[in-house]
N, C-alpha and C positions, 0 to 999 in steps of 0.2 A: 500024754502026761500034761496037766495043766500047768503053770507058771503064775504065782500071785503076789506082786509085790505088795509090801504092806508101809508103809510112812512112821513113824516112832514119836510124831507129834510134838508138843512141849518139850525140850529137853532137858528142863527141870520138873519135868511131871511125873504121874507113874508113867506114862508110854514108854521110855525106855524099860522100865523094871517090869510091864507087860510083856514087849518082847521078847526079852529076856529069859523069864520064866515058859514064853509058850514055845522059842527055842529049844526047850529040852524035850519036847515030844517031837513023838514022831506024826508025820504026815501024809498024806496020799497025795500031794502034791509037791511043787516047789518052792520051797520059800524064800522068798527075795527081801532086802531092804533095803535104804538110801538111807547111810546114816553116818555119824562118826564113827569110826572104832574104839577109840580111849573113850567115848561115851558110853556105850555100852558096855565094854570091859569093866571101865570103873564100878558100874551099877553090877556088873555081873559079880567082881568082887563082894561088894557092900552086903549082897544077897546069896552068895556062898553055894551061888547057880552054878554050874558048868559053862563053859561055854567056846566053843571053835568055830572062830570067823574065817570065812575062804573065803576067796574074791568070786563078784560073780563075775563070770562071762557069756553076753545074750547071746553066743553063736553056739556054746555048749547045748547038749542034748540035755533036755528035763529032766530030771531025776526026783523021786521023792522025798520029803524033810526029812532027815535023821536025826535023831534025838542029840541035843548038845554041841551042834553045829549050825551055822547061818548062814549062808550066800550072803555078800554085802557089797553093796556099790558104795564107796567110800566117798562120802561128803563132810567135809572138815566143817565144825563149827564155828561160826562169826569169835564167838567167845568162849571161854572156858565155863561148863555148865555146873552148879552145884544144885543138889534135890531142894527143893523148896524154897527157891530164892531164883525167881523174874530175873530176865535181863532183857532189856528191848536191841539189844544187838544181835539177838539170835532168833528175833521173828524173820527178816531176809531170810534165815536158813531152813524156817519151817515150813516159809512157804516155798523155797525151791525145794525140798523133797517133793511135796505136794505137784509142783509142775513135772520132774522128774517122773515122778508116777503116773501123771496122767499124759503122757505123752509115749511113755511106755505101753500100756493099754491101746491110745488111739493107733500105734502102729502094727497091735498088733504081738508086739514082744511078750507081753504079759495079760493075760485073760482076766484080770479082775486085780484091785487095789480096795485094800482095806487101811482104812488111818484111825490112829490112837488119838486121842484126844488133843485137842490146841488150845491155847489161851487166849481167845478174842482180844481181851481189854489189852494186853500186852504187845498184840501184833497191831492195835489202833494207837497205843503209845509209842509206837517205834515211826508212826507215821504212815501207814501202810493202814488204808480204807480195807474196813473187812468185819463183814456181818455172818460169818461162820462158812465152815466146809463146801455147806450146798449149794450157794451163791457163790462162792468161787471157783468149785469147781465149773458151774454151769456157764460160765466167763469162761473157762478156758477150752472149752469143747462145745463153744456157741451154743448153748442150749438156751431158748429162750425163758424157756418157764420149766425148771426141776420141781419136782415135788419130793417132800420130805415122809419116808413111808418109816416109822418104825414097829416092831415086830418082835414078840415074846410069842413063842409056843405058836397057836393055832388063832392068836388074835392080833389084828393087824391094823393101822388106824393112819392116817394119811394127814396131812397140813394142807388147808387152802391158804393160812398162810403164817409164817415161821418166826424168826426176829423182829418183832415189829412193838412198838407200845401197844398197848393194848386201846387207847384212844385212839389210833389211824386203822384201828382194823376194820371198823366197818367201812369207811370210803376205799379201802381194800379189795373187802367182799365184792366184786364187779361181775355181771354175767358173763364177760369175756373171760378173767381168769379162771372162775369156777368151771365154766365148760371144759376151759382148755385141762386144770387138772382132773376132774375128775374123768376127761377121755382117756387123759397119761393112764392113772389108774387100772383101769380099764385095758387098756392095751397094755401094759404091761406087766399085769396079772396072767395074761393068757400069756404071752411069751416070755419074761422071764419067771414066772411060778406054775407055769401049768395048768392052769384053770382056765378050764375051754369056755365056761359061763359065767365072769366074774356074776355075785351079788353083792351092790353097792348100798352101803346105808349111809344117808348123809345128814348130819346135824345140822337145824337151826342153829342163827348168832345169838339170838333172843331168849330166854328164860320159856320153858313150856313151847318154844319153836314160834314165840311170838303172840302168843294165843290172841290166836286170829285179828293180830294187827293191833291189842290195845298194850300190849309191850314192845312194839316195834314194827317196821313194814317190810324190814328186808327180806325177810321170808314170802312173803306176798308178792313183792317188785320185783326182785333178784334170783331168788332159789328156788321156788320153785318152779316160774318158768323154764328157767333151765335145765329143771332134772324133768321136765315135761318134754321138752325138744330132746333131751336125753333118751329117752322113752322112747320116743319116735323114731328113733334110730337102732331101736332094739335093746338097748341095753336094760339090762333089768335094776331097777335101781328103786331104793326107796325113802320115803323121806319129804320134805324136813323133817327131819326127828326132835323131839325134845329129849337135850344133852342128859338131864338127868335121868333118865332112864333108857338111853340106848341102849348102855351098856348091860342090863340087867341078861338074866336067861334068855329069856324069848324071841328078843329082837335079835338078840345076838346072833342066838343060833341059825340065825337065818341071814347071813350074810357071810362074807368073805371080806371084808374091809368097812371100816369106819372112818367117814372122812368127814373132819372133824375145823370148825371153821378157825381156829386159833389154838396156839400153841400150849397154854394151858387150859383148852376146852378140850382136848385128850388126852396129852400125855399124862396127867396125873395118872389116870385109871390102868393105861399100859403098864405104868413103871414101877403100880402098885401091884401090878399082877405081876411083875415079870423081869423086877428091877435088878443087874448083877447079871443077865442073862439075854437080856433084848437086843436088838442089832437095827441101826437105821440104815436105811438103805436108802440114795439116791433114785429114784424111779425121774425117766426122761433122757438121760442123758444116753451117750451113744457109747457106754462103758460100763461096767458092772462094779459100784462103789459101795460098800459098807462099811458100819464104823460100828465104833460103841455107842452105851447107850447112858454116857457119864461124861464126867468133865476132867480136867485133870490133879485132883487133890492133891494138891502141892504140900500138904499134911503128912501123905504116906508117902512119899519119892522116897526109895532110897532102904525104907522102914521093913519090906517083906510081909506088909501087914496088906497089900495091895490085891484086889481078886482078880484072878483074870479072865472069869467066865466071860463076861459081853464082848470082850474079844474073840476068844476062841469062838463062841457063837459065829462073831460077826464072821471070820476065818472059814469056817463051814456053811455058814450060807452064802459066803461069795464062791467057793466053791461048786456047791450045789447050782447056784442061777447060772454062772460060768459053763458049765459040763451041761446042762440041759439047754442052755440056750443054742 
C-alpha cells in the first residue's frame, strides 16, 4: 500500500478547498497532509464538504483513502487564514509543509508528494527568496538541475528553462544545461514512465529554429551540437524544431516528449490542450513530486466554484510513477 503526502499550498487559495473536496473520494492509496485543522474545517464548512480529520501516525500500517476522511499531521498556521486575502505571515508556513513533505519522501515515509498551488509574490514579500516549487524543492534534495515536465493526456513537453524574464533566456540556453536536461528527460522517461526508448523532440529559441542562423545562431552554436553529442550516445532525439509547428500532427506523433526552450514557448499549447487536467511533475529529483497545473485563484477560495481535476490528476500520476518505479 502506497503512502502520499500531499501540501495544501496558499492557505488563502483554492488548495485548501482542493483538498478538501478530493478528501471525499475514495483512494487506492493513503492520503496524507501537513496542514492546519481549523483551516481546513473552516473551508470544509464554507463548501458543505464532509469532512473527518484523524491524526496521522507514520508507524501505522497504510491503509486506503476513505471517502470523507483525512490523515493530517497537524501544523498550526503562522496567522489566522481568510479565502482571498494574502498574508505574508503564513508564507514560513507554506514553506515548512513543503520541507515536511520532502523530507518525508526522502526517508522514505511517504512514496510521492503532491502540492497545491503557492503564491510566489507573497512568500518574496514575506522576505523569503523564491522563484516556485521546482527550485525549491531541488534545494532541499540537492538536486542540481530539476527540470520542469508538464503533462496532459499522451502530450508531454519539458523546460530548459522555467521562471526566468524572458530577456536572460538565451544567455540561459548554455550547452551544459541543455545536455544536462534533456539526459534528465531521457532518463527519467524510462524509469519513472516506462518508456524503454524515449523519443525526444527539441525546439529552437529562434522563430523557424533560427533559419539557418539569419534570425539567430543559437541553434547552430548551442543546440544542435548538443542534440548531435546526444545522438552519439544513442539517444534518439530530434530537432531543433521550429516552435511553430512542432506541435502540429506529424511531428508530434512521433515523439514522447517536447522540450521546449522557455516557459511560454510550450506551455501555452499544453494548457490549451489539457488545461484543468495537466499535472507538472518535477523530473531529476530523488523523489516523485507533482502538482497542478494552475495557480492559486484567490477569486474562488472558499466559493465551491473551484475544479479539482489537475489535482486529482496530479494524485494519480504520483501514484502511478510511485508504484512503478
Amino acid at each position: 500500500m502506497t503512502r502520499i503526502v500531499i501540501t495544501p499550498g496558499e492557505p488563502a487559495g483554492i488548495g485548501p478547498d482542493l483538498l478538501v473536496a478530493l478528501a471525499a473520494r475514495d483512494w487506492p492509496f493513503e492520503l496524507v497532509t501537513v496542514a492546519d485543522p481549523l483551516l481546513l474545517e473552516d473551508r470544509a464548512r464554507a463548501l458543505g464538504l464532509p469532512l473527518r480529520l484523524a491524526p496521522y501516525r507514520a508507524e501505522s500500517r497504510p491503509a486506503p483513502g476513505s471517502g470523507g476522511r483525512l490523515l493530517l499531521e497537524a501544523l498550526p498556521l503562522h496567522a489566522p487564514a481568510a479565502p482571498g486575502r494574502l498574508d505574508p505571515k503564513n508564507a514560513g508556513w507554506v514553506l515548512d509543509t513543503l520541507r515536511r513533505a520532502v523530507s518525508g519522501c526522502q526517508s522514505g515515509e511517504f512514496a510521492a508528494m503532491v502540492t497545491a498551488p503557492v503564491h510566489k509574490g507573497v512568500i518574496n514579500d514575506a522576505g523569503f527568496p523564491f522563484t516556485g516549487h521546482t527550485e525549491f524543492l531541488a534545494d532541499l534534495t540537492g538536486c542540481a538541475q530539476p527540470v520542469m515536465l508538464l503533462v496532459a493526456g499522451t502530450l508531454r513537453v519539458a523546460l530548459v528553462t522555467t521562471h526566468l524574464p524572458l530577456a536572460a533566456v538565451p544567455a540561459a540556453v548554455t550547452r551544459e544545461r541543455l545536455a544536462t536536461i534533456v539526459a534528465t528527460v531521457h532518463a527519467d522517461l524510462i524509469a519513472r514512465f516506462g518508456i524503454a526508448s524515449p523519443r525526444i523532440a527539441v525546439l529552437g529559441l529562434n522563430p523557424h529554429a533560427g533559419e539557418s542562423g539569419h534570425l539567430g545562431r543559437e541553434e547552430i552554436d548551442v543546440i544542435a551540437p548538443v542534440l548531435d553529442a546526444l545522438r552519439a550516445r544513442g539517444m534518439r532525439i530530434s530537432g531543433p524544431l521550429p516552435a511553430d509547428s512542432a506541435f502540429t500532427g506529424e511531428p508530434l506523433a512521433h515523439c514522447d516528449v517536447v522540450v521546449a526552450m522557455y516557459h511560454d514557448q510550450g506551455l501555452p499549447v499544453l494548457k490549451h490542450a489539457g488545461f484543468g487536467g495537466a499535472v507538472n511533475v518535477t523530473l531529476g529529483l530523488p523523489i516523485v513530486r507533482t502538482s497542478v497545473d494552475h495557480g492559486t485563484a484567490l477569486e474562488l477560495a472558499g466559493t465551491g466554484r473551484a475544479d479539482a481535476g489537475s489535482l486529482a490528476a496530479a494524485l494519480d500520476l504520483a501514484h502511478d510513477l510511485a508504484t512503478r518505479g
